[in-house]
PDB file of N, CA, C and O in Angstrom, chain B, residues numbered from 101:
ATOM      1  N   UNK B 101      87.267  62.672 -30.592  1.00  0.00           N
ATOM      2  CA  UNK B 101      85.919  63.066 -30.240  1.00  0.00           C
ATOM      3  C   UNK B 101      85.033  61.822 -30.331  1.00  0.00           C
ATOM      4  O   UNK B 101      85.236  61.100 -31.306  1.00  0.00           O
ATOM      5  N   UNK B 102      84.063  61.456 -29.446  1.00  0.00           N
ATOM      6  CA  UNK B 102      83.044  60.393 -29.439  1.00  0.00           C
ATOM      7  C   UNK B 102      82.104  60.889 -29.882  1.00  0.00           C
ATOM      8  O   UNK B 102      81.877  62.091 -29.739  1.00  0.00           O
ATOM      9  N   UNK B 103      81.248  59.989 -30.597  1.00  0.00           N
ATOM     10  CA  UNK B 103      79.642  60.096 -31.348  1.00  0.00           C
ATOM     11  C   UNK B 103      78.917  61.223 -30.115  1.00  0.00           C
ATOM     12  O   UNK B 103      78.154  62.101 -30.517  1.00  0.00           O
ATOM     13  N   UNK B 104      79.204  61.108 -28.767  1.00  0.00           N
ATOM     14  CA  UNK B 104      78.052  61.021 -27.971  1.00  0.00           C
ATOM     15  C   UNK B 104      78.797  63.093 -27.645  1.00  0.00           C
ATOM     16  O   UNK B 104      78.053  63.831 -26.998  1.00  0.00           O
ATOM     17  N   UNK B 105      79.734  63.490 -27.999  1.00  0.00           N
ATOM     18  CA  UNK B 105      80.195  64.667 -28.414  1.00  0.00           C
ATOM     19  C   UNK B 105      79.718  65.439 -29.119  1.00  0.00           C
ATOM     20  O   UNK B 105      79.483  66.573 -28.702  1.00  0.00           O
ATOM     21  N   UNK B 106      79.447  65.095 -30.311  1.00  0.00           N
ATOM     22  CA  UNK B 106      78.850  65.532 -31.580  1.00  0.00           C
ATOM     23  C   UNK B 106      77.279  66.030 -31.220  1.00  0.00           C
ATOM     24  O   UNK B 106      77.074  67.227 -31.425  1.00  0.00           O
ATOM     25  N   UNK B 107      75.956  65.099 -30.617  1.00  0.00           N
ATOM     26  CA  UNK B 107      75.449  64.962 -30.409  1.00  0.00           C
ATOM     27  C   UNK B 107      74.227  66.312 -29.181  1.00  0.00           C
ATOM     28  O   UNK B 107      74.491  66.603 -28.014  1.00  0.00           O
ATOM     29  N   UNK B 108      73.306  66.703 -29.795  1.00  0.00           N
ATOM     30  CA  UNK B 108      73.140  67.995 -29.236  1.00  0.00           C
ATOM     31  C   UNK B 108      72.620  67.368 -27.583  1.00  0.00           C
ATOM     32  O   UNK B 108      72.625  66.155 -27.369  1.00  0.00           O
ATOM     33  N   UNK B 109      72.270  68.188 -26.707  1.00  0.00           N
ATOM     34  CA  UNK B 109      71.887  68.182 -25.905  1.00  0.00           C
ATOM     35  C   UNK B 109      70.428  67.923 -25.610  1.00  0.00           C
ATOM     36  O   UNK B 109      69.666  68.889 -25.574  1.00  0.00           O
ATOM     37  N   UNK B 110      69.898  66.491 -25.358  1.00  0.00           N
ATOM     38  CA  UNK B 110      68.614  66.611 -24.816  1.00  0.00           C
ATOM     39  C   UNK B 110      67.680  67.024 -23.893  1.00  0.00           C
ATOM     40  O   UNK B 110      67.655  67.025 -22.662  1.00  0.00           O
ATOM     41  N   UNK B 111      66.806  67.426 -24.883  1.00  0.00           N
ATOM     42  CA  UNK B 111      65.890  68.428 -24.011  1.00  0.00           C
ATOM     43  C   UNK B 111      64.382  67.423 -23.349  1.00  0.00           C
ATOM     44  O   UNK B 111      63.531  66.837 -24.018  1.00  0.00           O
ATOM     45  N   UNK B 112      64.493  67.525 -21.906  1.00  0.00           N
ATOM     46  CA  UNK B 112      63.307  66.581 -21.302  1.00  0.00           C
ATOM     47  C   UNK B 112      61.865  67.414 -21.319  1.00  0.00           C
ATOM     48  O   UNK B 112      61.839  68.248 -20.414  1.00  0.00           O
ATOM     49  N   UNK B 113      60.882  67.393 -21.983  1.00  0.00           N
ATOM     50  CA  UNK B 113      59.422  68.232 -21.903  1.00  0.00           C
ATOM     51  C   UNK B 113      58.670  67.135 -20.695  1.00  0.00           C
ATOM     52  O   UNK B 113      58.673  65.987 -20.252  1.00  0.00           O
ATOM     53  N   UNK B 114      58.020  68.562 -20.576  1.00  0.00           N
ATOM     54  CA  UNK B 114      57.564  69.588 -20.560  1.00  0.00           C
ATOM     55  C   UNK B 114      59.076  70.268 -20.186  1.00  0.00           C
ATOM     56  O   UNK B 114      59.721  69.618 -19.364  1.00  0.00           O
ATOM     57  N   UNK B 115      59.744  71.577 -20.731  1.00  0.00           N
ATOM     58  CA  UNK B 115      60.774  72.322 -20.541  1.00  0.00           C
ATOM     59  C   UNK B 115      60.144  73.702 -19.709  1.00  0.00           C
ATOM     60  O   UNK B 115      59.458  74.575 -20.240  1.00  0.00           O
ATOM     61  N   UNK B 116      60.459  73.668 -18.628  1.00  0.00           N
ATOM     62  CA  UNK B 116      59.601  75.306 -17.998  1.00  0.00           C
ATOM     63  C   UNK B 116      61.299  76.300 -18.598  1.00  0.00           C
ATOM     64  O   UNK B 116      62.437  75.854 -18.747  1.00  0.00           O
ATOM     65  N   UNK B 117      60.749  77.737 -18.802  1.00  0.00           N
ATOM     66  CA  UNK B 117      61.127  78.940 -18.720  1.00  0.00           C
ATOM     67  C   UNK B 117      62.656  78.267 -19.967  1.00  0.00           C
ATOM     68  O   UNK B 117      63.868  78.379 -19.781  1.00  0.00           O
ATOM     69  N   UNK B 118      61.775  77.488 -21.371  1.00  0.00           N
ATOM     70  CA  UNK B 118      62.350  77.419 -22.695  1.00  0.00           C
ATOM     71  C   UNK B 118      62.693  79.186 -23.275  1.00  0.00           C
ATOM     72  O   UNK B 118      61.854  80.031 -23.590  1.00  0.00           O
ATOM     73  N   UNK B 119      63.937  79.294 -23.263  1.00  0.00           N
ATOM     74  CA  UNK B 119      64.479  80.674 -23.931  1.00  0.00           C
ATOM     75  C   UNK B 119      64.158  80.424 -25.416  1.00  0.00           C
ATOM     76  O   UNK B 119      64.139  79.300 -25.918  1.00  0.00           O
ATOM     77  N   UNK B 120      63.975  81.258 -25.896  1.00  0.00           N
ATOM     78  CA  UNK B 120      63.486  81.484 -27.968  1.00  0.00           C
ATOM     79  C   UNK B 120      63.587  83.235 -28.167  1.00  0.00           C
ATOM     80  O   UNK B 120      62.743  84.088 -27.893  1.00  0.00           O
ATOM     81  N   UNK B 121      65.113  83.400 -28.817  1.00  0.00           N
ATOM     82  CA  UNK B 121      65.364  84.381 -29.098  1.00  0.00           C
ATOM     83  C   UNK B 121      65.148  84.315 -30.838  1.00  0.00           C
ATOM     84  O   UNK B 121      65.350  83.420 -31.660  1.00  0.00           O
ATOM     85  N   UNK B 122      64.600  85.825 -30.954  1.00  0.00           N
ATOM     86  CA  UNK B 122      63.389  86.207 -32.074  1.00  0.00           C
ATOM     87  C   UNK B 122      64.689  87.115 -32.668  1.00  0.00           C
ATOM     88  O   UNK B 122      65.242  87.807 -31.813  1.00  0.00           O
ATOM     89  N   UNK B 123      65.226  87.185 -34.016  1.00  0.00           N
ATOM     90  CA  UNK B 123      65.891  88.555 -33.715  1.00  0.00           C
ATOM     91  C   UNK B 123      64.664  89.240 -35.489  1.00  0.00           C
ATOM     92  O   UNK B 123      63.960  88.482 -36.156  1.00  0.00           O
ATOM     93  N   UNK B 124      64.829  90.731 -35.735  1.00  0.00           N
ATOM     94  CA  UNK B 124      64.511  91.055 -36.647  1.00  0.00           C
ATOM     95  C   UNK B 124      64.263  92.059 -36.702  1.00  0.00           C
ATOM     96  O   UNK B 124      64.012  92.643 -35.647  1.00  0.00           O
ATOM     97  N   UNK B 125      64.176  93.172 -38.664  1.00  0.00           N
ATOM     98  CA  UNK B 125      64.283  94.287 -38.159  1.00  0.00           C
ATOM     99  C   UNK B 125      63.129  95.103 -37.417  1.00  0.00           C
ATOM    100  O   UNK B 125      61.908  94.973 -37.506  1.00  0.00           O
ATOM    101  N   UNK B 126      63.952  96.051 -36.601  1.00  0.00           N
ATOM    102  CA  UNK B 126      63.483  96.647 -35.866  1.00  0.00           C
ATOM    103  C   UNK B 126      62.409  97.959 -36.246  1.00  0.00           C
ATOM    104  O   UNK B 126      62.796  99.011 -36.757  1.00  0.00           O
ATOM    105  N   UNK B 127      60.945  97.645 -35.872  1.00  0.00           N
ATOM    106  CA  UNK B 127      59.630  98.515 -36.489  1.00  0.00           C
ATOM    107  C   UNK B 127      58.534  98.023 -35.439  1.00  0.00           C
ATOM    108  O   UNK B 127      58.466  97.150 -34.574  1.00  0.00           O
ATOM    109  N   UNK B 128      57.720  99.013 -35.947  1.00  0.00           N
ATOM    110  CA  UNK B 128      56.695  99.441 -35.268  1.00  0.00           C
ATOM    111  C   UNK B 128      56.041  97.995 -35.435  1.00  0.00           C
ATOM    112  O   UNK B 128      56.019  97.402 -36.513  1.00  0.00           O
ATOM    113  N   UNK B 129      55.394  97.385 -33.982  1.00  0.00           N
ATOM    114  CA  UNK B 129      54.280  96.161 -33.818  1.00  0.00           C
ATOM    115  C   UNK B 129      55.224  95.177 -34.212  1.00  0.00           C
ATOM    116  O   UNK B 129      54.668  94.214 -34.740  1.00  0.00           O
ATOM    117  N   UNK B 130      57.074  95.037 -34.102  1.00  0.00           N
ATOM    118  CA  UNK B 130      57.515  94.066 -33.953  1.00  0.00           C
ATOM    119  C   UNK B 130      57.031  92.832 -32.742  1.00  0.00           C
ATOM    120  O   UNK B 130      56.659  91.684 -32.982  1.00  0.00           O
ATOM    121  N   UNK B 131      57.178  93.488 -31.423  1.00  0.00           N
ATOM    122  CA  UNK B 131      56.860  93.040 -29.798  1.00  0.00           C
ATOM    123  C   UNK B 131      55.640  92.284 -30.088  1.00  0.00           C
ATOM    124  O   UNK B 131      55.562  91.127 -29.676  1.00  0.00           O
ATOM    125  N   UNK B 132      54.931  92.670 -30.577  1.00  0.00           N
ATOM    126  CA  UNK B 132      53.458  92.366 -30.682  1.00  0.00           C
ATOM    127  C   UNK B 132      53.522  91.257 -31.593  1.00  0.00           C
ATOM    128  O   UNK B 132      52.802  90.398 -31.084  1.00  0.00           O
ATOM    129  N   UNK B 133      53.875  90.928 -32.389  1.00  0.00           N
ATOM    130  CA  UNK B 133      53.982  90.119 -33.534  1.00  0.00           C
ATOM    131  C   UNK B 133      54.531  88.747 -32.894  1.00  0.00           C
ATOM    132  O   UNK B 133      54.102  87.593 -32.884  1.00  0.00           O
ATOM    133  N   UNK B 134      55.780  89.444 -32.312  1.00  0.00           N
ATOM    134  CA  UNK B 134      56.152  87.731 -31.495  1.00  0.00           C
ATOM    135  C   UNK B 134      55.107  87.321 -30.433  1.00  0.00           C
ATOM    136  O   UNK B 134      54.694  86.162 -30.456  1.00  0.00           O
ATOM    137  N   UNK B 135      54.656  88.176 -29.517  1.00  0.00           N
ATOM    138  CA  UNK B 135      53.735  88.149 -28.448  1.00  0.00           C
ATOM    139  C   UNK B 135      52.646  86.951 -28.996  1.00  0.00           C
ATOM    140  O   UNK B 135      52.300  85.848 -28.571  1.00  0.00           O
ATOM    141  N   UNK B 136      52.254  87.916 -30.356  1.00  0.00           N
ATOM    142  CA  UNK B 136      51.195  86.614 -30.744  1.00  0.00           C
ATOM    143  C   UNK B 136      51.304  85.639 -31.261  1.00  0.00           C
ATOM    144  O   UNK B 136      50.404  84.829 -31.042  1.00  0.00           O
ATOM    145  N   UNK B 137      52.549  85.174 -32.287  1.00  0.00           N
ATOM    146  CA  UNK B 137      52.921  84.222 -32.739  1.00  0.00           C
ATOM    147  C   UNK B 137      52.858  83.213 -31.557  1.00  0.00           C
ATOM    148  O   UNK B 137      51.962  82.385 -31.391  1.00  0.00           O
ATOM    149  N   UNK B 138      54.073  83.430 -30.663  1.00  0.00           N
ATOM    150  CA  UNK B 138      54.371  82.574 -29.236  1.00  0.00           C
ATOM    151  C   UNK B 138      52.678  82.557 -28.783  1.00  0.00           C
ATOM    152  O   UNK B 138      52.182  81.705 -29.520  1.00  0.00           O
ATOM    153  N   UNK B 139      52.001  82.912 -28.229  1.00  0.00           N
ATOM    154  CA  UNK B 139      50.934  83.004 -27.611  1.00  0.00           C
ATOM    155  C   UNK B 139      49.787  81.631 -28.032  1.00  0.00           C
ATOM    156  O   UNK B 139      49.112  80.877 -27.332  1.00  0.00           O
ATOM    157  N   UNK B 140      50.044  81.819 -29.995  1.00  0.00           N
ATOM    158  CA  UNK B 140      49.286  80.795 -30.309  1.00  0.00           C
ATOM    159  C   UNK B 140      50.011  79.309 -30.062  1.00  0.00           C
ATOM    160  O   UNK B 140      49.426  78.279 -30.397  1.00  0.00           O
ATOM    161  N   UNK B 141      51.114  79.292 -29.549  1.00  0.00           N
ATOM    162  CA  UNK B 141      51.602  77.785 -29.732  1.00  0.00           C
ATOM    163  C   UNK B 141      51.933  77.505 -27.943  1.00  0.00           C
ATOM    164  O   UNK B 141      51.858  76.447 -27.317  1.00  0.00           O
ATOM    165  N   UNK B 142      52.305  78.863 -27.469  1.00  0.00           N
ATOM    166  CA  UNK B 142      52.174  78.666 -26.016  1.00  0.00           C
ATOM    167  C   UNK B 142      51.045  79.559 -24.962  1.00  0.00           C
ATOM    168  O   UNK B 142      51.418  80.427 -24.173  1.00  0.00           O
ATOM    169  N   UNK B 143      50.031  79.254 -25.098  1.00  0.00           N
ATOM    170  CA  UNK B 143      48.916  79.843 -24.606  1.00  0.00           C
ATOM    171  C   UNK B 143      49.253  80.744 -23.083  1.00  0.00           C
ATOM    172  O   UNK B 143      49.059  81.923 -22.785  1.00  0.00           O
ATOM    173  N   UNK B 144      49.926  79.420 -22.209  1.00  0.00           N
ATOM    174  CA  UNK B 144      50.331  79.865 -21.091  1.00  0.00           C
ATOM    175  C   UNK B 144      51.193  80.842 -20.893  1.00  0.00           C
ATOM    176  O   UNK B 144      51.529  81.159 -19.752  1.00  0.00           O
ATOM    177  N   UNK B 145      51.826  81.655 -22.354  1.00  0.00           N
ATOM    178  CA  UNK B 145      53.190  82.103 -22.414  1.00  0.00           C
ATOM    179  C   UNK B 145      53.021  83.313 -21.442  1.00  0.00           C
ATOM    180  O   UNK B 145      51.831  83.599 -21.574  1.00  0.00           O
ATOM    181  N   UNK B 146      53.675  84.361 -20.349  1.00  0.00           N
ATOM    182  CA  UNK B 146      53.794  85.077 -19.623  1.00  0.00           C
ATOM    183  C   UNK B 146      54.517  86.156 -20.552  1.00  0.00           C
ATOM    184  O   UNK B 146      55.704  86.025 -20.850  1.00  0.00           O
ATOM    185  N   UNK B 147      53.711  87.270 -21.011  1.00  0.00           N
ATOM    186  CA  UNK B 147      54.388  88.536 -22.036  1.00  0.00           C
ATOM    187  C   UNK B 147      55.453  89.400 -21.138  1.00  0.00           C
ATOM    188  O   UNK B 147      56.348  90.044 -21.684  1.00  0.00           O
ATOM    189  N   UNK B 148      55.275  89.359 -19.640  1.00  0.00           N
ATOM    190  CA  UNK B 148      56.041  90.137 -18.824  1.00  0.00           C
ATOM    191  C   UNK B 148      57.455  89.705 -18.787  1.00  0.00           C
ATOM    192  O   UNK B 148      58.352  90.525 -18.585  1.00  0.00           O
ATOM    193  N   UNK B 149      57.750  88.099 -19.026  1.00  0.00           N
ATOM    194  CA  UNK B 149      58.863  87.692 -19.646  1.00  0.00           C
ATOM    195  C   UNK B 149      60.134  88.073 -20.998  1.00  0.00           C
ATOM    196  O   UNK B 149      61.345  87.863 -21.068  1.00  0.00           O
ATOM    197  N   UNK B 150      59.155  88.700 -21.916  1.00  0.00           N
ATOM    198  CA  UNK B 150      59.642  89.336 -22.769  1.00  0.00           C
ATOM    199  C   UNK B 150      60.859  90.320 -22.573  1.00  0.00           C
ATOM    200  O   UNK B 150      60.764  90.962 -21.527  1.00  0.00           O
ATOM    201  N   UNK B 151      62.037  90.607 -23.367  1.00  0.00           N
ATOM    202  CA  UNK B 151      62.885  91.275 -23.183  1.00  0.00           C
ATOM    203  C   UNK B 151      63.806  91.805 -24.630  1.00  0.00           C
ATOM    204  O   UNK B 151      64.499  91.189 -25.439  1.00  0.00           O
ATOM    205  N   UNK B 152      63.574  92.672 -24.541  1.00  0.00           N
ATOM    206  CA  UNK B 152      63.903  93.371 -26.308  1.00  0.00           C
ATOM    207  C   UNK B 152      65.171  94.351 -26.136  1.00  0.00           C
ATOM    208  O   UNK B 152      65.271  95.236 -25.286  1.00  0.00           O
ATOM    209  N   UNK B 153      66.143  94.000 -27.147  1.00  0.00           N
ATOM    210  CA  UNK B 153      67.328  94.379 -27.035  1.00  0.00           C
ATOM    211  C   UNK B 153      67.828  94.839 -28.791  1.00  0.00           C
ATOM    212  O   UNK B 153      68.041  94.048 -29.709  1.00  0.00           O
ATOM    213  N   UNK B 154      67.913  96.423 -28.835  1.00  0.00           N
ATOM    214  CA  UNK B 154      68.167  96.978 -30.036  1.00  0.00           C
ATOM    215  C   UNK B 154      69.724  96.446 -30.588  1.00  0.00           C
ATOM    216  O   UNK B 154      70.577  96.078 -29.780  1.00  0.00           O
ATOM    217  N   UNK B 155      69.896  96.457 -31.646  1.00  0.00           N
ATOM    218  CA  UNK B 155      71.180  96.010 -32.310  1.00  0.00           C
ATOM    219  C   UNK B 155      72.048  97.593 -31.820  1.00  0.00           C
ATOM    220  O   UNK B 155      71.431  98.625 -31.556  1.00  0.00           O
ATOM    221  N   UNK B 156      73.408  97.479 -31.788  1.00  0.00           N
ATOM    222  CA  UNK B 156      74.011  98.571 -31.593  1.00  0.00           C
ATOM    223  C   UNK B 156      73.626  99.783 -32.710  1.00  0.00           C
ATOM    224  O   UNK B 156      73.874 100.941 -32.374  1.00  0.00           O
ATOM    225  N   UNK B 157      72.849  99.454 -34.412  1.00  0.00           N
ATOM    226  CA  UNK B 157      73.070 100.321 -35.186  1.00  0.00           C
ATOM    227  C   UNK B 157      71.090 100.859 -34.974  1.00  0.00           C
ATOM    228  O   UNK B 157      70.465 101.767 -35.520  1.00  0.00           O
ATOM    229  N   UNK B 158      70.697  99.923 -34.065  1.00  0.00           N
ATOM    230  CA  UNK B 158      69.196  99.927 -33.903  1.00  0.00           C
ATOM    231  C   UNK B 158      68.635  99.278 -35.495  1.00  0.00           C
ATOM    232  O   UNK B 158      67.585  99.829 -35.826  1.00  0.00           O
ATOM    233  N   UNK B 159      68.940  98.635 -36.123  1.00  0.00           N
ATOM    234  CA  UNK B 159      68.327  98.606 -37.257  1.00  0.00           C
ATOM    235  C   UNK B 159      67.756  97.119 -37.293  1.00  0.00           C
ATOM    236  O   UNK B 159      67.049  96.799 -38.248  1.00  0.00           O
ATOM    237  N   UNK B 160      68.107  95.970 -36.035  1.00  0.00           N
ATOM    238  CA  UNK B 160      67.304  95.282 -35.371  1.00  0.00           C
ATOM    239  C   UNK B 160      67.131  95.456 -34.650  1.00  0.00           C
ATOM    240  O   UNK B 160      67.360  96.494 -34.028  1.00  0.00           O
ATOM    241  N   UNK B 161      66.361  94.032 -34.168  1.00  0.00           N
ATOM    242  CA  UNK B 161      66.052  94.159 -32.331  1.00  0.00           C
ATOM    243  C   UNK B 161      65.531  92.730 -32.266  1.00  0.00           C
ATOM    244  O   UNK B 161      65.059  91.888 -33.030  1.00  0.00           O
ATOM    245  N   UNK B 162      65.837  92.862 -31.023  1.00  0.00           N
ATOM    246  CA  UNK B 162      66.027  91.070 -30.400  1.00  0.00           C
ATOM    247  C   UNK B 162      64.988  90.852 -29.419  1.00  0.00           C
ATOM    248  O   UNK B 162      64.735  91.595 -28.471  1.00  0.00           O
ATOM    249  N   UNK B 163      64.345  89.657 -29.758  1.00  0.00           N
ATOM    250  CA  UNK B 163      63.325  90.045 -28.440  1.00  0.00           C
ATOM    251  C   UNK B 163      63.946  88.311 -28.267  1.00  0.00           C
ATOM    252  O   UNK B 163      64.465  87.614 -29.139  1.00  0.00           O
ATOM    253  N   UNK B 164      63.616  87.918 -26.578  1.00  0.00           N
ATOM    254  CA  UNK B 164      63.572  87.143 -26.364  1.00  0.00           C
ATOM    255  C   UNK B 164      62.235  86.619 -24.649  1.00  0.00           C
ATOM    256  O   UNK B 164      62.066  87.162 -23.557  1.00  0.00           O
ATOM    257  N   UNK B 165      61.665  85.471 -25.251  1.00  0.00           N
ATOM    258  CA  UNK B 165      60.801  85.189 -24.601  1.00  0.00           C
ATOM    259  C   UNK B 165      61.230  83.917 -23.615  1.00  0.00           C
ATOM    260  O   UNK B 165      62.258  83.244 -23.699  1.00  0.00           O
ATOM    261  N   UNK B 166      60.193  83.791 -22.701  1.00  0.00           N
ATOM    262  CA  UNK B 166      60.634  82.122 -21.861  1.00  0.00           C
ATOM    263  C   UNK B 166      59.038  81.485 -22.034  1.00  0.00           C
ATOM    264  O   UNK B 166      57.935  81.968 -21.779  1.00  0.00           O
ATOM    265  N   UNK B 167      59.367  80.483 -22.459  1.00  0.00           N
ATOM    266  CA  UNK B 167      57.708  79.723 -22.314  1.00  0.00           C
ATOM    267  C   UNK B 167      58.130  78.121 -21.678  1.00  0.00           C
ATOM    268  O   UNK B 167      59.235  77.731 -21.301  1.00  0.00           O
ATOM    269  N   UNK B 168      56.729  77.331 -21.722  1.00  0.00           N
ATOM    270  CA  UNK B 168      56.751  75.792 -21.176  1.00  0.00           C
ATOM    271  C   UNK B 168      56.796  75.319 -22.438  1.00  0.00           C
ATOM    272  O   UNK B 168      56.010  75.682 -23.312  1.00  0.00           O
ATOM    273  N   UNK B 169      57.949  74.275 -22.645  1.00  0.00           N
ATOM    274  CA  UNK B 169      57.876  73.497 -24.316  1.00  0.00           C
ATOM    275  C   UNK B 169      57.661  72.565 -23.914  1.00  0.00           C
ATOM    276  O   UNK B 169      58.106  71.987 -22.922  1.00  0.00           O
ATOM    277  N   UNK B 170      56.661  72.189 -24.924  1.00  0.00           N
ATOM    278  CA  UNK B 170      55.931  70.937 -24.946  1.00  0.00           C
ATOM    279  C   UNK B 170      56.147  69.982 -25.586  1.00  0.00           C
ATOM    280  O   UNK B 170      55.529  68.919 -25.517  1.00  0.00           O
ATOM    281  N   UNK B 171      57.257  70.298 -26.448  1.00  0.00           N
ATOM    282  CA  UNK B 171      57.341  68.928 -27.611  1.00  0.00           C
ATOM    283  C   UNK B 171      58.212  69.660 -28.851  1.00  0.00           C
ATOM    284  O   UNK B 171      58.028  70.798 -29.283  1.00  0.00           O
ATOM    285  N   UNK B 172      58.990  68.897 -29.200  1.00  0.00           N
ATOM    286  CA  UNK B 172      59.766  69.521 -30.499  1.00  0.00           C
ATOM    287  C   UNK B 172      58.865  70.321 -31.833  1.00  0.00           C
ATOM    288  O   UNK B 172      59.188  71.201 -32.631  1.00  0.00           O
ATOM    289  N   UNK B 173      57.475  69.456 -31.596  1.00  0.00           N
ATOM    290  CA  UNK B 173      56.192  69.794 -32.783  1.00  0.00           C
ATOM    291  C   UNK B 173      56.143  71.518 -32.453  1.00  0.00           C
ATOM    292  O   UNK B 173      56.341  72.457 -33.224  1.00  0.00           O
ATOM    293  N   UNK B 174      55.762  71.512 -30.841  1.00  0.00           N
ATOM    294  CA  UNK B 174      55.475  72.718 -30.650  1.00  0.00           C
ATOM    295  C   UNK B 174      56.825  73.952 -31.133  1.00  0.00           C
ATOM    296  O   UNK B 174      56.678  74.997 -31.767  1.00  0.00           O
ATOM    297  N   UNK B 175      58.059  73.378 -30.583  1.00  0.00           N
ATOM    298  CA  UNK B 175      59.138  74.636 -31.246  1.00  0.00           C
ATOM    299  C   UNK B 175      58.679  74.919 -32.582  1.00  0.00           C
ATOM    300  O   UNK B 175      58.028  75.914 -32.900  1.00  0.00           O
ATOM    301  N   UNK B 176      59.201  73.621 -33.652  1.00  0.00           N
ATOM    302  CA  UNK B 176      59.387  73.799 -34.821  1.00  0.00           C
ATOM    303  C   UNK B 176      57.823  74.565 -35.263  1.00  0.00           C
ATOM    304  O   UNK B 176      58.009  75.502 -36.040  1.00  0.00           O
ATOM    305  N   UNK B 177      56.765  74.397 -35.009  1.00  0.00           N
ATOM    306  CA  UNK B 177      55.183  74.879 -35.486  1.00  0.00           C
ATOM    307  C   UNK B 177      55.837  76.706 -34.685  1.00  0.00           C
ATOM    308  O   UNK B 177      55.749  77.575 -35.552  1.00  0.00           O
ATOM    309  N   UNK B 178      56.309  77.178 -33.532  1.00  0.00           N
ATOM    310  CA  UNK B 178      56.946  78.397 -33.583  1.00  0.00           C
ATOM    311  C   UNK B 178      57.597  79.098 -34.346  1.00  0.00           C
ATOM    312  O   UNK B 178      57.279  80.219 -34.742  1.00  0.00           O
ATOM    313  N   UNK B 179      58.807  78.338 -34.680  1.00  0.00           N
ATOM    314  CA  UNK B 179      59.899  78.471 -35.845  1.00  0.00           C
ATOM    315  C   UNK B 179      58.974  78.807 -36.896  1.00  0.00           C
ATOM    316  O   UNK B 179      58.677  79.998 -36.984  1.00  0.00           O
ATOM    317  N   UNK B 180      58.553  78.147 -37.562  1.00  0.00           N
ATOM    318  CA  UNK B 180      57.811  78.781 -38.937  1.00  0.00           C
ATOM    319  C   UNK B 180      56.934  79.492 -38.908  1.00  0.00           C
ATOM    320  O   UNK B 180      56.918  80.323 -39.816  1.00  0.00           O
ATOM    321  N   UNK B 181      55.910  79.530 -37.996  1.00  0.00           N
ATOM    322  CA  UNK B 181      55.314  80.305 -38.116  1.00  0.00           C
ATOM    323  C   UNK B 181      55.962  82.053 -38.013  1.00  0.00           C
ATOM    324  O   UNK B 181      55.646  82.919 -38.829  1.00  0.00           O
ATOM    325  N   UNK B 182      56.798  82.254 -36.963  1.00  0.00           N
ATOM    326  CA  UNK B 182      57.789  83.216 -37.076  1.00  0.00           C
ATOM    327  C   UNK B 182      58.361  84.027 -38.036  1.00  0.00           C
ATOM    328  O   UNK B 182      58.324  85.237 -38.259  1.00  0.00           O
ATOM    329  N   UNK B 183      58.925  83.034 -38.579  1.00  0.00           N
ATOM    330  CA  UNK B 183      59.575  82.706 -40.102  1.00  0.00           C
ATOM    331  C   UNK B 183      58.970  83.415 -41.387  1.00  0.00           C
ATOM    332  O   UNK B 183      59.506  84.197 -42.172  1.00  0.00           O
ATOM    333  N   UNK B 184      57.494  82.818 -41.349  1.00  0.00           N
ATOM    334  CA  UNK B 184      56.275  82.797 -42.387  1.00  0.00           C
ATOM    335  C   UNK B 184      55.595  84.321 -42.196  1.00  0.00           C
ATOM    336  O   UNK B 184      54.722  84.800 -42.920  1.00  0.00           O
ATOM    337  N   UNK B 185      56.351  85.086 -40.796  1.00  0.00           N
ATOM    338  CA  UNK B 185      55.322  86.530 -41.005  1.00  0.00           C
ATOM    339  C   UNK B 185      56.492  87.535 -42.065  1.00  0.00           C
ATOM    340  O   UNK B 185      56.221  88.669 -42.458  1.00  0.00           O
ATOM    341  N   UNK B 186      57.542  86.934 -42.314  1.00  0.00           N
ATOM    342  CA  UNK B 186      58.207  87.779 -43.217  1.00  0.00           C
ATOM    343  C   UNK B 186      59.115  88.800 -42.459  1.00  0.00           C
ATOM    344  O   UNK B 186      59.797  89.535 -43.174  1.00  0.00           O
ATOM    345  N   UNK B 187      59.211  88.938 -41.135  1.00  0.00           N
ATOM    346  CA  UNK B 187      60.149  89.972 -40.603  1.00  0.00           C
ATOM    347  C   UNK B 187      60.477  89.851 -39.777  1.00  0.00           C
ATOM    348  O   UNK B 187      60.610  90.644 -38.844  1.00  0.00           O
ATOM    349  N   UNK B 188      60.898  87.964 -39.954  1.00  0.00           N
ATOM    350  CA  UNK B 188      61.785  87.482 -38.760  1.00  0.00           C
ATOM    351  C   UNK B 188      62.885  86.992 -39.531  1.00  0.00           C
ATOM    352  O   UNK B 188      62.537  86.396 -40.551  1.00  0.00           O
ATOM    353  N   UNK B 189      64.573  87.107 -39.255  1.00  0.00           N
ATOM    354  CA  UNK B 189      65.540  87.106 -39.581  1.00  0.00           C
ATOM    355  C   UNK B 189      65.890  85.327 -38.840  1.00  0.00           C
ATOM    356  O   UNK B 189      66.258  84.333 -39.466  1.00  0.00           O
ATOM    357  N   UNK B 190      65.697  85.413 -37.808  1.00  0.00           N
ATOM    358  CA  UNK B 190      66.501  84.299 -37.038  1.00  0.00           C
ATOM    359  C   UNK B 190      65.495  84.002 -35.853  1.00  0.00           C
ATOM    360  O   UNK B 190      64.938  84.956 -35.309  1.00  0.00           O
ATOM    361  N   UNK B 191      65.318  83.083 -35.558  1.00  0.00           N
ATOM    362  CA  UNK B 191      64.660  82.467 -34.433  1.00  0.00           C
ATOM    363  C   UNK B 191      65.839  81.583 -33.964  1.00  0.00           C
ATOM    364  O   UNK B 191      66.381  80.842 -34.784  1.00  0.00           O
ATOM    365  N   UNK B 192      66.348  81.639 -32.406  1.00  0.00           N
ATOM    366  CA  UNK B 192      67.200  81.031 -31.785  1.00  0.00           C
ATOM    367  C   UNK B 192      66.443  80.343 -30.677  1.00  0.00           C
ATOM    368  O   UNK B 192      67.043  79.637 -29.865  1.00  0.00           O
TER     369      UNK B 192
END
């Protein structure tokens, strides 16, 4: 294996229609919660993009959004904030 193997895939920004799958459990004003999280870091974000997918036992649910990424600052300032509302499991 070469160094350049190992090595993740670079991402060129501005990134149009960046996937960020949300997963967590599944309750009332989940949708909404990501809606606004994403919203504050991607203003432009399009909510009609959104797409929410129950766990087979329903006891999560997956939402996943597409936005324009702007910069690694902007993911990671997503990521935690996500993170920081307490009823997010995984941000992908």
């Amino acid at each position: 294996m070469t160094e350049t193997d190992t090595q993740a895939p670079k991402i060129e920004f501005p990134c149009e229609r960046y996937p960020i799958k949300v997963i967590g459990e599944a309750g009332e004003g989940f949708h909404e919660l990501v809606i606004e999280v994403i919203q504050r870091h991607a203003p432009d974000f399009d909510a009609t993009s959104l797409v929410a997918r129950d766990s087979r036992t329903g006891r999560f649910l997956s939402v996943q959004v597409l936005i324009t990424a702007t910069g690694i600052e902007q993911l990671q300032a997503i990521n935690a904030d996500l993170r920081a509302t307490g009823r997010v499991h995984m941000v992908l």
